[in-house]
C-alpha positions as a Markdown table, in Angstrom:
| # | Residue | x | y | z |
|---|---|---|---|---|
| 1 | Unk | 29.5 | 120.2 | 31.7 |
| 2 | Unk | 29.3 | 117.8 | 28.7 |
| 3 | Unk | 26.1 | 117.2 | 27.0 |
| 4 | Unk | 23.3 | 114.7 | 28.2 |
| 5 | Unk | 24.4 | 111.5 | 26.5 |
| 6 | Unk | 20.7 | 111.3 | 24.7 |
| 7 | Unk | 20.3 | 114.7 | 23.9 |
| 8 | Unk | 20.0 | 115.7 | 20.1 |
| 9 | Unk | 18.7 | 118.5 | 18.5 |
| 10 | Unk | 17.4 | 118.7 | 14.6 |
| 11 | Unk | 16.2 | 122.2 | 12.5 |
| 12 | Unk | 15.4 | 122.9 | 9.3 |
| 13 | Unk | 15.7 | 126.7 | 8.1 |
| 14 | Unk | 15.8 | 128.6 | 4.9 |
| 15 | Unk | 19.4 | 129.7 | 4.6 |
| 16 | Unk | 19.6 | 133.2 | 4.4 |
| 17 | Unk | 21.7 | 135.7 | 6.5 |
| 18 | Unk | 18.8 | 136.6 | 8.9 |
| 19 | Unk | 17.4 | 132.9 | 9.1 |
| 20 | Unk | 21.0 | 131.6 | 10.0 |
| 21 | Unk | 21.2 | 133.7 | 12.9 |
| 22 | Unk | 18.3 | 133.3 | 13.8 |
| 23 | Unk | 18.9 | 129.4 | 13.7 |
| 24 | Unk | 22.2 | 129.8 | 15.4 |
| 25 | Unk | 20.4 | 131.7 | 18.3 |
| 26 | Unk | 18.2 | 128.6 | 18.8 |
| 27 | Unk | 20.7 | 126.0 | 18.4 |
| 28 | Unk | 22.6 | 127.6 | 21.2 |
| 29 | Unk | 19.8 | 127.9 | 23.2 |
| 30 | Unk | 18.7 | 124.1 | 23.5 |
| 31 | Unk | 20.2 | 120.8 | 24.4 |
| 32 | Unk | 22.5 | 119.5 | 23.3 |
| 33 | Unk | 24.5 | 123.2 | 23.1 |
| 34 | Unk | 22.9 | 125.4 | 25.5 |
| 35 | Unk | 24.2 | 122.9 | 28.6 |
| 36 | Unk | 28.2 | 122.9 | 27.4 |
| 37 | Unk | 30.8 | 125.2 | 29.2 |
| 38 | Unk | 31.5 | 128.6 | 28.1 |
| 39 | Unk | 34.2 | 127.5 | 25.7 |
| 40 | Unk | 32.9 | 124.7 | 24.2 |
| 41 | Unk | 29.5 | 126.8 | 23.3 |
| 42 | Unk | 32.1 | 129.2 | 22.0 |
| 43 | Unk | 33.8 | 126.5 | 19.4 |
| 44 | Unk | 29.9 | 125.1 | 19.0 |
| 45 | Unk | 28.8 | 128.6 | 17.5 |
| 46 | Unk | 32.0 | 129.4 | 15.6 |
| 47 | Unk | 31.9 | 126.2 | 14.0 |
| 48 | Unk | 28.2 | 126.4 | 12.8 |
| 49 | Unk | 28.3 | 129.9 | 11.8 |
| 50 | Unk | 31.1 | 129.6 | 9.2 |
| 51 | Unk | 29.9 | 126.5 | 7.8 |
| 52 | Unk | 25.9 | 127.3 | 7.9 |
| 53 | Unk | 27.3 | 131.2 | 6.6 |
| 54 | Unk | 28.6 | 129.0 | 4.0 |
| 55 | Unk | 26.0 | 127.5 | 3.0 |
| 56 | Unk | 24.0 | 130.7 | 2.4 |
| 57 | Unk | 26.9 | 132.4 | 0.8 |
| 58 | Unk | 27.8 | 129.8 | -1.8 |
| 59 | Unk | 25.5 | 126.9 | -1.9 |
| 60 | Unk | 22.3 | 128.9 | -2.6 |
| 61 | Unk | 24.7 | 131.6 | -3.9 |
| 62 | Unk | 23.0 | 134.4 | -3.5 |
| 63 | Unk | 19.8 | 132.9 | -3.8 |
| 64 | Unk | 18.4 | 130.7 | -0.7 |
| 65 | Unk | 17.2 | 127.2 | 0.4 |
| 66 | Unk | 16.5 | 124.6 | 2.5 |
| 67 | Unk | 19.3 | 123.3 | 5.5 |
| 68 | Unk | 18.7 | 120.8 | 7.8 |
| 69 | Unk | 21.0 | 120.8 | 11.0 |
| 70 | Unk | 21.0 | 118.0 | 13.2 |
| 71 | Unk | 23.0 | 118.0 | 16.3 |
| 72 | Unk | 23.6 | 115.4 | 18.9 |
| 73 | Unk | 25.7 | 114.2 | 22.2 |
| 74 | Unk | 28.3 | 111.4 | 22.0 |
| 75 | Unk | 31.1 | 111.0 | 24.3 |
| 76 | Unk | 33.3 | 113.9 | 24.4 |
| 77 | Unk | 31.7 | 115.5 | 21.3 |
| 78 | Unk | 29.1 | 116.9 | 19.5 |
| 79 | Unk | 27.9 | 115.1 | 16.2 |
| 80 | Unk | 26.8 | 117.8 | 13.9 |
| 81 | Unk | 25.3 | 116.9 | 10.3 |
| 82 | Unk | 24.2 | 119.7 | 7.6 |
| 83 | Unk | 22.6 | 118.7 | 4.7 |
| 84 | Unk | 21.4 | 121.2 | 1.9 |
| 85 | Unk | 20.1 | 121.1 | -2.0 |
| 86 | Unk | 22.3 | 123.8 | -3.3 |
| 87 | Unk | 25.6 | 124.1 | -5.5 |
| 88 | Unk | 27.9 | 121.3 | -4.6 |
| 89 | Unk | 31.6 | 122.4 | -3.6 |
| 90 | Unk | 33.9 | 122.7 | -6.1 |
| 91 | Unk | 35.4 | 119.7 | -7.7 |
| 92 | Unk | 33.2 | 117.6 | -5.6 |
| 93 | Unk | 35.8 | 118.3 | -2.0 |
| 94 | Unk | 35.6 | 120.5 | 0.2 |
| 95 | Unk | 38.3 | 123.3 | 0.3 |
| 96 | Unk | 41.4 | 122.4 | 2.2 |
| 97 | Unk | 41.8 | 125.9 | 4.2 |
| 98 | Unk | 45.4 | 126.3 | 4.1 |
| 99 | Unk | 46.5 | 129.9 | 5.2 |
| 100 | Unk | 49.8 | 131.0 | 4.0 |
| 101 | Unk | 53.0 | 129.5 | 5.0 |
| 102 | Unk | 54.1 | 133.2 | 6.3 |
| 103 | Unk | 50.8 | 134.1 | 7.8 |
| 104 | Unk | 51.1 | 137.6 | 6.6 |
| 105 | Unk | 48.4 | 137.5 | 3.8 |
| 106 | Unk | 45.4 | 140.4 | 4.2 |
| 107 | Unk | 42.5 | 138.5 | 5.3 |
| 108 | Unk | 40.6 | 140.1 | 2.2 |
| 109 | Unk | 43.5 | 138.6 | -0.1 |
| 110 | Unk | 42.9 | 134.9 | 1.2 |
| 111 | Unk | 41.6 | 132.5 | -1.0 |
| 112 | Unk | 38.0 | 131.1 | -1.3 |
| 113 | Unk | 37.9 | 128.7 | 1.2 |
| 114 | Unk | 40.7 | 130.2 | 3.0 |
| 115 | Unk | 40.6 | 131.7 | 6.5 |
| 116 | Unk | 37.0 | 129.9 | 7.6 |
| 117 | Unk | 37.5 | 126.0 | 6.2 |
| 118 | Unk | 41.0 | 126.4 | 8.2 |
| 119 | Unk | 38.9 | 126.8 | 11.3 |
| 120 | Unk | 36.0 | 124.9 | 10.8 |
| 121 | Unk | 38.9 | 121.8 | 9.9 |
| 122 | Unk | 41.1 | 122.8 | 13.5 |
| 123 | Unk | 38.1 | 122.9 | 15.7 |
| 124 | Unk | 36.6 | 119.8 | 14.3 |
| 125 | Unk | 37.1 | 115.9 | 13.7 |
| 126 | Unk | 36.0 | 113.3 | 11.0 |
| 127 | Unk | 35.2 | 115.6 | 8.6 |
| 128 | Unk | 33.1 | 114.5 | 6.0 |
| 129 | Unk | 31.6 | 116.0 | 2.5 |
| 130 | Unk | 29.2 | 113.7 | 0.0 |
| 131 | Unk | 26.8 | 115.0 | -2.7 |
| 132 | Unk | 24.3 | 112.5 | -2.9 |
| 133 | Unk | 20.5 | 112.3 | -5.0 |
| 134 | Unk | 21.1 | 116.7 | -5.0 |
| 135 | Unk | 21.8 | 117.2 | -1.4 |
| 136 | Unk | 24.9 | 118.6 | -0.1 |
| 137 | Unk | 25.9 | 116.2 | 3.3 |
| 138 | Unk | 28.6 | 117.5 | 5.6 |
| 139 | Unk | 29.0 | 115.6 | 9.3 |
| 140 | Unk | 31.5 | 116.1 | 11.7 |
| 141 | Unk | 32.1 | 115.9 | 15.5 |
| 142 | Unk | 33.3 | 118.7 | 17.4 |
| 143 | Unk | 35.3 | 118.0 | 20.5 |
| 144 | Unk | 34.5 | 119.3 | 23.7 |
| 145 | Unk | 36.4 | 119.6 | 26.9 |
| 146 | Unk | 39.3 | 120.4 | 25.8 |
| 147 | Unk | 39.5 | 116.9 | 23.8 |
| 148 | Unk | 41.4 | 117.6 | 20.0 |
C-alpha cells in the first residue's frame, strides 16, 4: 500500500549506535513507513540504517551528534533528507560504491565506502550530497512498489 500522499515524518536524534536504532525503530513504526508493504519497509530500513550507521560511524567519527531525518510521501516514493554537523565526506562527494568487477573480494577487504554506498546508490534515486554553513545535507527518494 503506498504511503498517504500528505504523510511526512521529521526526527532529530543524537547519532550513536543505540540512538540510531532506536530512531530506526520509530521511523518504521509511523507514517509515512509503517503503512508500506513488507518489501518496501524492507528497502525503507536498509536504506536508513546504512546511511544513518554512517553517519555515526564517520561523520561524528567516533564521537556523536545531532541528525535530523525527515521523511515524506510523494508518488511512488519516499523523499528522505538527513542532514548532520559532522565531518564532511571526503573530497566533498560521496563515495561511488563500486564492488569489484569479479565480485569475489572478502567483504572485510572492500573499500571505505564499498559494499553499503553500492546499496544505498541501487535501492535509491536522485541522490544528492551538499555541505553547506557546517551541515552535512544528503536527500534522496527511495522507490516503492517495485518502481526503480
Amino acid at each position: 500500500m503506498p504511503p498517504r500522499p500528505d504523510a511526512a515524518q521529521q526526527l532529530v536524534f543524537t547519532a550513536d549506535p543505540s540512538s540510531v536504532r532506536a530512531a530506526l525503530v520509530r521511523l518504521l513504526s509511523e507514517a509515512p513507513v509503517h503503512d508500506l508493504g513488507e518489501d518496501d519497509r524492507g528497502t525503507v530500513e536498509l536504506v536508513l540504517a546504512e546511511v544513518l550507521n554512517n553517519v555515526a560511524e564517520h561523520a561524528y567519527a567516533g564521537g556523536s551528534g545531532p541528525v535530523e531525518v525527515g521523511l515524506s510521501a510523494i508518488p511512488n516514493g519516499l523523499a528522505c533528507r538527513i542532514i548532520d554537523r559532522g565531518l564532511a565526506m571526503p573530497e566533498g562527494a560521496l563515495p561511488e560504491g563500486r564492488l569489484s568487477a569479479t565480485g569475489t573480494v572478502p567483504p572485510d577487504d572492500l573499500p571505505e565506502g564499498g559494499f553499503g554506498w553500492h546499496l544505498i546508490r541501487s535501492l535509491t534515486a536522485d541522490l544528492c550530497y551538499a555541505r553547506k554553513a557546517g551541515q552535512n545535507r544528503l536527500s534522496f527518494v527511495i522507490p516503492l512498489g517495485g518502481q526503480t
